[in-house]
N, C-alpha and C positions, 0 to 999 in steps of 0.2 A: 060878370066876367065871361067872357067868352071861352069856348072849348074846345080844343082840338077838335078836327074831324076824325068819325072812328076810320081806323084801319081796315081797308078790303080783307076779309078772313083767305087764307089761303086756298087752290081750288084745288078739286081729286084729279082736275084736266086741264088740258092746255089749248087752248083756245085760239093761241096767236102764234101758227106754224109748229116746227119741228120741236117736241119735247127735248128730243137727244139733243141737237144743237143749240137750244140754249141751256142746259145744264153743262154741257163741253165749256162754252162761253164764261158763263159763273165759274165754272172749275177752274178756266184756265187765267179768270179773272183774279183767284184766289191766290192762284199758284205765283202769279207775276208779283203781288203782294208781299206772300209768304211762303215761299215754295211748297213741297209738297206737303209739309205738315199742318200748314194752313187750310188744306184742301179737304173739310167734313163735309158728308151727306147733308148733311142737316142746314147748314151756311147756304148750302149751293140750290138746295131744291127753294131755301126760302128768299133769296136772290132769284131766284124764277118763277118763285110766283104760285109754289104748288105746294101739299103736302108730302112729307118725309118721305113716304112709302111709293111715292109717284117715281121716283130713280130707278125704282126696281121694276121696272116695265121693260127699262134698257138697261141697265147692268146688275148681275148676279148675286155683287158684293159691294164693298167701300173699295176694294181691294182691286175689281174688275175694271171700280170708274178711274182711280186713277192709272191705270196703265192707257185706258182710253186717253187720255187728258196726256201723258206723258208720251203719247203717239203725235198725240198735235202741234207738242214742243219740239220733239223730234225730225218733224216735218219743217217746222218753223227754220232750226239749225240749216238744214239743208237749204232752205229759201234763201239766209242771208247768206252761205257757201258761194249758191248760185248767183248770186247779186254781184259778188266781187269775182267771181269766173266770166260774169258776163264785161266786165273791165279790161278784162285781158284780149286785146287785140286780134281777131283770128288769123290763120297762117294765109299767106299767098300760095292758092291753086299751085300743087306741081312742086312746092316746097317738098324735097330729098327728106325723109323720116330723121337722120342721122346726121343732119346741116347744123351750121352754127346755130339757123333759124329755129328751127326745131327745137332747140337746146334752150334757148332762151324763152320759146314759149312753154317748153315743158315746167320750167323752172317758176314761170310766171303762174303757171297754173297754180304748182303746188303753194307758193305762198300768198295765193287768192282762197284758197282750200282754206289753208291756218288763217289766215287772217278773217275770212267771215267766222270759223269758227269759236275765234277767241272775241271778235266784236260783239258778236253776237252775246255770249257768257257776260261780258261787259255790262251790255248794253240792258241785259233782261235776266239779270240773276237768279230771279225766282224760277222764274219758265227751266231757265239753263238746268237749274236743280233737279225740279221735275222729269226733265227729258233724260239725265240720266239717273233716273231711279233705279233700284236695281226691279232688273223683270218678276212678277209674280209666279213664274212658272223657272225652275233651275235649267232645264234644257232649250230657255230663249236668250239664258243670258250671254250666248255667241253673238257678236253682233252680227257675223253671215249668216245668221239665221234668221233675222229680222228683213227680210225680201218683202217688206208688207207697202203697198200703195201709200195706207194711213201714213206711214214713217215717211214717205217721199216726199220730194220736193217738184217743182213743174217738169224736171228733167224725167219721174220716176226712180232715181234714185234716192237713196239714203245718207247722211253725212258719213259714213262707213264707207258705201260703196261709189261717193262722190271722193277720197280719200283715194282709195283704189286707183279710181281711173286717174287721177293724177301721178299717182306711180308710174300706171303701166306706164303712160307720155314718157315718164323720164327711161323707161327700158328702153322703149321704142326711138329715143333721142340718145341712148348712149351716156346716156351721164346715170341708170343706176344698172347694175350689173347683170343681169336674168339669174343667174343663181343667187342672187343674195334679194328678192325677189318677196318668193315666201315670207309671210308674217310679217313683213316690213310697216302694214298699216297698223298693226300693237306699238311700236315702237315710234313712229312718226304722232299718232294718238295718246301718248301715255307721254312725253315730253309737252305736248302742246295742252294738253288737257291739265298738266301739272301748272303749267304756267296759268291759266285759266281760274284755280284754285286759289292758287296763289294770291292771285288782287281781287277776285269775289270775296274771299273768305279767308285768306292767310295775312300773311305780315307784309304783304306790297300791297295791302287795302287803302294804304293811304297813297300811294302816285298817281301821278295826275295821268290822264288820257292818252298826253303825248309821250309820258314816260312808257304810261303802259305798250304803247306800238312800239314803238322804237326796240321795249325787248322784247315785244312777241316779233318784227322782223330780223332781231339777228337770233333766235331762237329755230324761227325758220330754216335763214341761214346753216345753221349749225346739223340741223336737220338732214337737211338737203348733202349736207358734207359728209354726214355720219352713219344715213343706212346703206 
């Protein structure tokens, strides 16, 4: 009877490129799986190919890796944002800030904002978990304080601060107020992100795709009427 082939023993190095990046890759492998709970040192260095102890060349803790890994979901969020902004039609040169036109791009923006963001939660549950982990450090849990590249998306921003600049559009178009302004992206974030929970992980887990749009665009909607 024949015998399996043995097993390559695991190596102290990494031979084939970037250690950090494919540990990232395993981690964020894991995470897409099982969100962050799924995400051990141990899973992740032996999906790469190396010894336990090899992680710790590039990150500190278990603790340190996954905020790495929750930086590259964070990043992701922001990509699909950007994916459905890049949908939205741009203005004709000389368009008045304050026009009908303006208004209706502003408005288009912000429900390209919610909608990558809720697709996205959809589309990759795990990851979505991960990226909002809560921060290892209590003075990063601002998300204005998260200005970090890793977190951006090809624009350089952040889904926080891709959020943002859809507001400001609608100040600058007149349809949200300048004093009511401030903190507006808590409150446009904390409705969209509820819905989001909602059918990952709550009681609208069972609607289907097009149920789920249909209330994340009148959720938008209500949004856009409400800050």
């Amino acid at each position: 009877m024949s015998r399996a082939p043995p097993q390559p023993p695991a190596r102290s190095t990494y031979r084939h490129g970037d250690l950090r990046r494919a540990l990232l890759e395993a981690g964020l492998a894991l995470a897409r799986e099982g969100g962050p709970d799924a995400v051990g040192l141990r899973e992740v260095t032996r999906r790469a190919g190396v010894v336990p102890n090899a992680a710790y060349r590039h990150f500190g803790s278990h603790a340190e890796f996954l905020q790495a890994v929750r930086s590259e979901a964070l990043a992701a969020v922001a990509r699909s944002m950007e994916h459905e902004l890049d949908a939205v039609p741009p203005l004709k040169p000389g368009t008045r800030a304050n026009s009908a036109a303006a208004l209706t791009h502003a408005r288009a923006r912000l429900r390209a904002v919610g909608m990558g963001y809720l697709r996205y939660a959809w589309k990759e549950p795990g990851l979505f978990r991960i990226a909002f982990l809560r921060p290892h450090e209590p003075q990063d849990a601002l998300p204005e304080r998260e200005a970090d590249p890793a977190k951006a998306g090809r624009s350089g921003l952040n889904p926080f601060q891709l959020l943002g600049s859809a507001l400001d559009d609608l100040v600058k178009a007149g349809a949200l107020p300048a004093e009511r302004r401030p903190h507006a992206e808590y409150v446009a974030w904390s409705a969209v992100h509820g819905l989001a929970l909602l059918v990952t992980d709550g009681p609208l887990h069972g609607a289907s795709r097009q149920q789920a749009e249909g209330l994340g665009m009148k959720l938008l909607e209500m949004v856009e009427r409400g800050i």
